[in-house]
Jmol script that loads the backbone (N, CA, C; Angstrom):
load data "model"
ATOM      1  N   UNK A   1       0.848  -1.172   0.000  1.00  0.00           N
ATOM      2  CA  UNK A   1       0.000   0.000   0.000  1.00  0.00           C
ATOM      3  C   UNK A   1       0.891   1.232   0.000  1.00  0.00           C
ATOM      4  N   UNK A   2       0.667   2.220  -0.921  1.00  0.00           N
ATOM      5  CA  UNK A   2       1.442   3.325  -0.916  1.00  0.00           C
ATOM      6  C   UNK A   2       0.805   4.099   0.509  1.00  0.00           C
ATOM      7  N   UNK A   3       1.968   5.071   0.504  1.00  0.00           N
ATOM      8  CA  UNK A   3       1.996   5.983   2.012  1.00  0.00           C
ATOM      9  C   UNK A   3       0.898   7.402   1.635  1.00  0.00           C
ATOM     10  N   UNK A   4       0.842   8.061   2.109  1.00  0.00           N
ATOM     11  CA  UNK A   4      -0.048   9.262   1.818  1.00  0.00           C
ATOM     12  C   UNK A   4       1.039   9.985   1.573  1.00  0.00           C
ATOM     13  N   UNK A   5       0.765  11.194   0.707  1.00  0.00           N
ATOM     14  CA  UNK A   5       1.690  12.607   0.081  1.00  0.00           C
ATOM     15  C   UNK A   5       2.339  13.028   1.549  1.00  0.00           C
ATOM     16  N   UNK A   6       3.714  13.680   1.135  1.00  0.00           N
ATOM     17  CA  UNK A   6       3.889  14.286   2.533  1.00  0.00           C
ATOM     18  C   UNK A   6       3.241  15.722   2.393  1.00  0.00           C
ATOM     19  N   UNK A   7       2.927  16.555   3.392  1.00  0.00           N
ATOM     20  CA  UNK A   7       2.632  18.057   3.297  1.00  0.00           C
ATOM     21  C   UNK A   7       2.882  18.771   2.417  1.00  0.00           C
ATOM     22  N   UNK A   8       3.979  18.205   1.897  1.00  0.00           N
ATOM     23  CA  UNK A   8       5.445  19.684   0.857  1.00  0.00           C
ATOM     24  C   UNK A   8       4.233  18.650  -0.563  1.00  0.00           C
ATOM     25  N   UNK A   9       4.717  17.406  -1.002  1.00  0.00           N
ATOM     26  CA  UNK A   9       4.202  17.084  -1.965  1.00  0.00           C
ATOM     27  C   UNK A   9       3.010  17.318  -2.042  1.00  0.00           C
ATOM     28  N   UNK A  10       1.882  17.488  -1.346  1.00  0.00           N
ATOM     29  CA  UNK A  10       0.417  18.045  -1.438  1.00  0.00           C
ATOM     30  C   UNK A  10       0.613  19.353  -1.867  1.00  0.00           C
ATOM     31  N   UNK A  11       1.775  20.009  -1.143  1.00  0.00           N
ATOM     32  CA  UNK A  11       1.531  21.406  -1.761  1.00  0.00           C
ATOM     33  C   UNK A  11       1.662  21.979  -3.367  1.00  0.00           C
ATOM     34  N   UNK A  12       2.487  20.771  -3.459  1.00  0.00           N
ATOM     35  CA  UNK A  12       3.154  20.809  -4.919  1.00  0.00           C
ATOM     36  C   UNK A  12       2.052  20.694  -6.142  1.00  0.00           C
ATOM     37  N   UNK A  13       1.445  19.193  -5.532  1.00  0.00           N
ATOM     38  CA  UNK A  13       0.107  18.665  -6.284  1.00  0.00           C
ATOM     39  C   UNK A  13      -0.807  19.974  -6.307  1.00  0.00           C
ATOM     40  N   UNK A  14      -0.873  20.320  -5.524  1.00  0.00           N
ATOM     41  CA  UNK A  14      -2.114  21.672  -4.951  1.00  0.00           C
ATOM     42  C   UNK A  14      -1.776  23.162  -6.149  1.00  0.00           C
ATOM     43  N   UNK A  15      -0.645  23.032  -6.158  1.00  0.00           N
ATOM     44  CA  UNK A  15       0.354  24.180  -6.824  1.00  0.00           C
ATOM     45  C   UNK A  15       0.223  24.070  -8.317  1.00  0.00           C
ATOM     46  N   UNK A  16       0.010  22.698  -8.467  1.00  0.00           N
ATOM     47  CA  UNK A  16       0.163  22.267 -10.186  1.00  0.00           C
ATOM     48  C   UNK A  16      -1.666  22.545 -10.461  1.00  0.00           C
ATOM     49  N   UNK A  17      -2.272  21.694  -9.824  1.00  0.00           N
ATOM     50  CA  UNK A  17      -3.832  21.980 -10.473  1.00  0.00           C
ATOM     51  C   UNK A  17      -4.391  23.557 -10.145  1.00  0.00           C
ATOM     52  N   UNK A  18      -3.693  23.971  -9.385  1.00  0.00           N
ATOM     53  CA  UNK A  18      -4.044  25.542  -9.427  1.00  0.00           C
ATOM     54  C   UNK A  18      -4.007  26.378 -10.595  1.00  0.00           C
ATOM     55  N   UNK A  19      -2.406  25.540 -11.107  1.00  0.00           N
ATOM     56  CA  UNK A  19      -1.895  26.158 -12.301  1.00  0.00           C
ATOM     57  C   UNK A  19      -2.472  26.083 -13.384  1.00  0.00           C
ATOM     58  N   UNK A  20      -3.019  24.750 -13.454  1.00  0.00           N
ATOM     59  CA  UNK A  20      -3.847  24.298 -14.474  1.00  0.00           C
ATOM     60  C   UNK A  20      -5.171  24.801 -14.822  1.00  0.00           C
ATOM     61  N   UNK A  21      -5.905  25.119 -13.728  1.00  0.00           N
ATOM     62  CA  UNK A  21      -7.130  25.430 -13.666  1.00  0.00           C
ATOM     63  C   UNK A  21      -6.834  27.026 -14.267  1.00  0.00           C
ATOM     64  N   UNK A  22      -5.968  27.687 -13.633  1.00  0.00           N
ATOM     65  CA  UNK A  22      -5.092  29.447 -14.102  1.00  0.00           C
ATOM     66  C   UNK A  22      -5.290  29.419 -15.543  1.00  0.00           C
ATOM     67  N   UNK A  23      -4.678  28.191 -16.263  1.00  0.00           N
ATOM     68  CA  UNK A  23      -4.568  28.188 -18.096  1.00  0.00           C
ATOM     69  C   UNK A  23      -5.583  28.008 -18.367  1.00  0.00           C
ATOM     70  N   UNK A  24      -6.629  27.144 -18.216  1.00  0.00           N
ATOM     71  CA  UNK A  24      -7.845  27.022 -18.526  1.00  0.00           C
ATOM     72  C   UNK A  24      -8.872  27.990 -18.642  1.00  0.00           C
ATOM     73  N   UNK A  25      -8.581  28.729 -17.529  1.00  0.00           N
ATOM     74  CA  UNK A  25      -9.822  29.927 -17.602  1.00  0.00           C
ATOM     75  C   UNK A  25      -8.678  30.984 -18.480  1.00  0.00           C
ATOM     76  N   UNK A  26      -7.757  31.623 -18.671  1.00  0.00           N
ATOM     77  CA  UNK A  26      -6.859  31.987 -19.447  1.00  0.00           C
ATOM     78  C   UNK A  26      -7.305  32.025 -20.482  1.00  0.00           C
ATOM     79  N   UNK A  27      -6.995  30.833 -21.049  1.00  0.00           N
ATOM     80  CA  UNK A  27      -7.490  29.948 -22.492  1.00  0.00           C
ATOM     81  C   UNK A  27      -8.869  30.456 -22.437  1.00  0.00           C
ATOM     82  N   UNK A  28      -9.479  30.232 -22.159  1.00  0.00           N
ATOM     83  CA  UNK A  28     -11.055  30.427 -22.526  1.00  0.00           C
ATOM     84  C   UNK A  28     -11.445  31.905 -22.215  1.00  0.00           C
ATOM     85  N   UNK A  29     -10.621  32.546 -21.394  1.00  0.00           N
ATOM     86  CA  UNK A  29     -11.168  34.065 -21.501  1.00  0.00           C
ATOM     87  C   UNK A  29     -10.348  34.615 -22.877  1.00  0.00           C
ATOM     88  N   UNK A  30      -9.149  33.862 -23.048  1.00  0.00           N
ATOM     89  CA  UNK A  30      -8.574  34.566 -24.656  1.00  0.00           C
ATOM     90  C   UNK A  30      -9.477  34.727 -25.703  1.00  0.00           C
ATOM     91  N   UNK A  31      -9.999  33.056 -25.716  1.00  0.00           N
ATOM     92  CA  UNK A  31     -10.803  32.369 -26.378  1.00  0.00           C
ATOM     93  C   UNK A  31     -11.725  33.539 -27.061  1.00  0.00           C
ATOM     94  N   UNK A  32     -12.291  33.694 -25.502  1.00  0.00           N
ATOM     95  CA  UNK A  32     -13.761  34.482 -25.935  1.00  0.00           C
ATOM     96  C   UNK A  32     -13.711  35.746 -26.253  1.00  0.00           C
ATOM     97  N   UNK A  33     -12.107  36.623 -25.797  1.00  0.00           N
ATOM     98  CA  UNK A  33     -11.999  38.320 -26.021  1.00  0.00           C
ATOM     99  C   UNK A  33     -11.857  37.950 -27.335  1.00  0.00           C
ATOM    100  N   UNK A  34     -11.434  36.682 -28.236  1.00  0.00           N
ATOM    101  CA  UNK A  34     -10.953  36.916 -29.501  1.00  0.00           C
ATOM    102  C   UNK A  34     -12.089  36.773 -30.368  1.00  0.00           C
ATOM    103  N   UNK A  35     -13.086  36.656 -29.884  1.00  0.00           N
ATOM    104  CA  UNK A  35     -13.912  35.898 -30.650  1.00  0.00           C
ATOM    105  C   UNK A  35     -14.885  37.618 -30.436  1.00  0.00           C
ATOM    106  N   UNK A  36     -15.045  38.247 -29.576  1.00  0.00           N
ATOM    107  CA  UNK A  36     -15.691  39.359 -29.488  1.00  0.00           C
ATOM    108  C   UNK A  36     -15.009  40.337 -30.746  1.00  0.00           C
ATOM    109  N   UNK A  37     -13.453  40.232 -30.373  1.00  0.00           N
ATOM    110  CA  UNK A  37     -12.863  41.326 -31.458  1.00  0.00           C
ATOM    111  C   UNK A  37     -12.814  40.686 -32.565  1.00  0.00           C
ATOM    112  N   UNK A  38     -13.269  39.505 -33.170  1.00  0.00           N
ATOM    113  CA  UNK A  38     -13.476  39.047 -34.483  1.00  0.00           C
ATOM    114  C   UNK A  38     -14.974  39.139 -34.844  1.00  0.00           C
ATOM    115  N   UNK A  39     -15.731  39.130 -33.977  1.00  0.00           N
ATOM    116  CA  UNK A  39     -17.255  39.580 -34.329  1.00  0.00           C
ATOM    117  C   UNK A  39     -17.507  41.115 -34.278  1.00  0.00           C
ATOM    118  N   UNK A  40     -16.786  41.614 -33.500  1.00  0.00           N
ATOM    119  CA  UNK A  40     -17.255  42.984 -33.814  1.00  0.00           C
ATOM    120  C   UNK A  40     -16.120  43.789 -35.078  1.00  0.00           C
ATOM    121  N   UNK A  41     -15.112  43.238 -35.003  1.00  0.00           N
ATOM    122  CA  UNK A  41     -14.490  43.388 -36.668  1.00  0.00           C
ATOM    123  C   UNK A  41     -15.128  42.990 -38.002  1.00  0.00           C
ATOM    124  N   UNK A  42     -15.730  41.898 -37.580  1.00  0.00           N
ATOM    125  CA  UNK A  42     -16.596  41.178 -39.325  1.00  0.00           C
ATOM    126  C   UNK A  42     -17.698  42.194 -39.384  1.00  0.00           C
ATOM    127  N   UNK A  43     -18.272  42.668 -37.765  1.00  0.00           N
ATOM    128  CA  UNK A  43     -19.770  43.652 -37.935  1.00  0.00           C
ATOM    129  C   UNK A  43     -19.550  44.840 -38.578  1.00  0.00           C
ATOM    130  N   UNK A  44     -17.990  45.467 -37.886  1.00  0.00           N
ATOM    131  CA  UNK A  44     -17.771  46.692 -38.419  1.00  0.00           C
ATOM    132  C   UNK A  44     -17.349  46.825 -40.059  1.00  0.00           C
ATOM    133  N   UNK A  45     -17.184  45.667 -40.719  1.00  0.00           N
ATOM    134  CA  UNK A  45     -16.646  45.476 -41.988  1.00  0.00           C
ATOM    135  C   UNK A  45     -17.586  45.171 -42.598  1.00  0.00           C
ATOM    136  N   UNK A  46     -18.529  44.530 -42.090  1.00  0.00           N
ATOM    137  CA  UNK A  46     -19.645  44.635 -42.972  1.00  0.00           C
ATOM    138  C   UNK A  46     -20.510  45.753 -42.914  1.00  0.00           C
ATOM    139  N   UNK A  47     -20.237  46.450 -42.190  1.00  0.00           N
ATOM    140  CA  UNK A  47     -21.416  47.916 -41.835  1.00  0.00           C
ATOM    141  C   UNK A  47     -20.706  48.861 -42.919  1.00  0.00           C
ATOM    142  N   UNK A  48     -19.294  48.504 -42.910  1.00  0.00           N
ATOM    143  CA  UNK A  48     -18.679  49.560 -43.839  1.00  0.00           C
ATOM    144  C   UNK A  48     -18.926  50.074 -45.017  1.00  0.00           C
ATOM    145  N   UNK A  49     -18.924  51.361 -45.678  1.00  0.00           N
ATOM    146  CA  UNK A  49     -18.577  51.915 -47.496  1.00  0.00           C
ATOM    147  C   UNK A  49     -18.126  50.458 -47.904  1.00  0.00           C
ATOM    148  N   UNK A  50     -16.995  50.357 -47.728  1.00  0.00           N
ATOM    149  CA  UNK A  50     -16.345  49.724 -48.256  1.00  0.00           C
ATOM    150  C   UNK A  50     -16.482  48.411 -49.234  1.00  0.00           C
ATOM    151  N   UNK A  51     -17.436  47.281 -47.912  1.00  0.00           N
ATOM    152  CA  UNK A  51     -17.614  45.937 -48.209  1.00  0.00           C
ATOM    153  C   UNK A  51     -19.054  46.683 -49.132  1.00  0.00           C
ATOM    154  N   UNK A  52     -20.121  47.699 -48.109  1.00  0.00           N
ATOM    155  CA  UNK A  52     -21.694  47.703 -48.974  1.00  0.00           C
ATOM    156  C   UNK A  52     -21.264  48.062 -50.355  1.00  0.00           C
ATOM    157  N   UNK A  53     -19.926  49.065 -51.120  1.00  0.00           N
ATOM    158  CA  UNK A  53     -19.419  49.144 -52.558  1.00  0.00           C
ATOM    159  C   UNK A  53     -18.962  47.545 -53.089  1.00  0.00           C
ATOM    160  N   UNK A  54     -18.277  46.908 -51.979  1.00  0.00           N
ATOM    161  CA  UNK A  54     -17.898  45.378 -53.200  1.00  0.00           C
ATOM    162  C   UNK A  54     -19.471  44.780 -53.226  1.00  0.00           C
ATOM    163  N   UNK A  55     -19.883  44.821 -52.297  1.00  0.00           N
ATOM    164  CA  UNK A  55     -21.724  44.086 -52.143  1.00  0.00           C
ATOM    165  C   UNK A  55     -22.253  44.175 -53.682  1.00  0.00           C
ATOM    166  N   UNK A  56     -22.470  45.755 -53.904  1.00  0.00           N
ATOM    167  CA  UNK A  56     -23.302  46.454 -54.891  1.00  0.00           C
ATOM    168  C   UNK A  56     -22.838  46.143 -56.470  1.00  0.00           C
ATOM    169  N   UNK A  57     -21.482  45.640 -56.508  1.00  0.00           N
ATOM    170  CA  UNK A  57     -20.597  45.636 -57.609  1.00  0.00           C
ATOM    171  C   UNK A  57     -21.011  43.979 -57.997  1.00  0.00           C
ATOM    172  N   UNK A  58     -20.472  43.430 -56.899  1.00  0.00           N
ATOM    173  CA  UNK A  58     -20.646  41.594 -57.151  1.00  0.00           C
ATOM    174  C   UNK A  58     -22.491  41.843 -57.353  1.00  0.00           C
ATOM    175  N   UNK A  59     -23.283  42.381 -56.882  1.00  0.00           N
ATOM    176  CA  UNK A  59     -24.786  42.570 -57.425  1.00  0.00           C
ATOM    177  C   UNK A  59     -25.116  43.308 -58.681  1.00  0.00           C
ATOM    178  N   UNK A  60     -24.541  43.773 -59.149  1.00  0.00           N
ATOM    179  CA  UNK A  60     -24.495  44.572 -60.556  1.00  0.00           C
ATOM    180  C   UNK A  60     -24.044  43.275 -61.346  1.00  0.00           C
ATOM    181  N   UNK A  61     -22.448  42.727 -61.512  1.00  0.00           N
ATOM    182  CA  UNK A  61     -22.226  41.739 -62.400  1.00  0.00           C
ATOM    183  C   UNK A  61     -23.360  41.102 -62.336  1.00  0.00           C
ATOM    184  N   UNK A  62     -23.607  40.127 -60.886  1.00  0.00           N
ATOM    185  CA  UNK A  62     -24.832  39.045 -61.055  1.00  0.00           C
ATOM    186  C   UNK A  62     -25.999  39.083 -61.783  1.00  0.00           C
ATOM    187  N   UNK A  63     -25.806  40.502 -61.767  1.00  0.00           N
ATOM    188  CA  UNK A  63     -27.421  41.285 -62.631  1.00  0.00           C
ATOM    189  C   UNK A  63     -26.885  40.858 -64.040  1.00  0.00           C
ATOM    190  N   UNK A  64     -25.864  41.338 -64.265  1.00  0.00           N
ATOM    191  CA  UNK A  64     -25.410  41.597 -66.010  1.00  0.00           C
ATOM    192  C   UNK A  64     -25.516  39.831 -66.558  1.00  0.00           C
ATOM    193  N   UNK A  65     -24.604  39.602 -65.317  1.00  0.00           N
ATOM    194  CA  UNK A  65     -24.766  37.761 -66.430  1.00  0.00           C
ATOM    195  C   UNK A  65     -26.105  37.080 -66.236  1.00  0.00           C
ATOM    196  N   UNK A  66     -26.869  37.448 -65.335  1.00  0.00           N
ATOM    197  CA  UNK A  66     -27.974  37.094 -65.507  1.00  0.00           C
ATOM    198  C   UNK A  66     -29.160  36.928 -66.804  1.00  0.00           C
ATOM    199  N   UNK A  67     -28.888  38.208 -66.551  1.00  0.00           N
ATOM    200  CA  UNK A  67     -29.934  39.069 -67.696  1.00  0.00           C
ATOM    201  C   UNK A  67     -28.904  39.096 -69.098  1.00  0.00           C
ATOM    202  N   UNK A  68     -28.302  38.759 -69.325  1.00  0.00           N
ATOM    203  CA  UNK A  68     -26.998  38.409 -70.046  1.00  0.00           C
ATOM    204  C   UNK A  68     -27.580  36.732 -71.225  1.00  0.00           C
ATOM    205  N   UNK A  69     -27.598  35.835 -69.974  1.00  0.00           N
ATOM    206  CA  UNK A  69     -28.466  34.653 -70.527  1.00  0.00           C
ATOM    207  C   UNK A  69     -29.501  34.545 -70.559  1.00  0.00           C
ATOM    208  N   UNK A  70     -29.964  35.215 -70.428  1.00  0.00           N
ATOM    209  CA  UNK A  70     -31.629  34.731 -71.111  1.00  0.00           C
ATOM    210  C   UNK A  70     -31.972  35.864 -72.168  1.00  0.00           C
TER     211      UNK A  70
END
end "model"
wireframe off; spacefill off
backbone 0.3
color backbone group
């Protein structure tokens, strides 16, 4: 039968899943700030001049080859 941890090694064990649990929420708060500044980047890029001018352009061709074939 193994012996029980001494004090120091509990602390150690204690020290490591602390650590672990530290990266985890870490990780997942990165996770999620990245995922805010990639949704509110795609929102602001799509709200933009910019993308509503490529929008209107790729909808103009679609029009032309449309109405093009038939």
């Amino acid at each position: 039968m193994s012996e029980p941890f001494s004090e120091e090694e509990a602390g150690r064990i204690l020290e490591r899943l602390d650590g672990v649990r530290f990266y985890r929420t870490a990780k997942g708060n990165f996770r999620y700030f990245v995922s805010l500044y990639v949704d509110r980047t795609w929102n602001d890029y799509l709200e933009s001049e910019e993308f509503q001018a490529e929008l209107r352009e790729a909808a103009q061709i679609a029009a032309e080859e449309f109405l093009g074939r038939e």
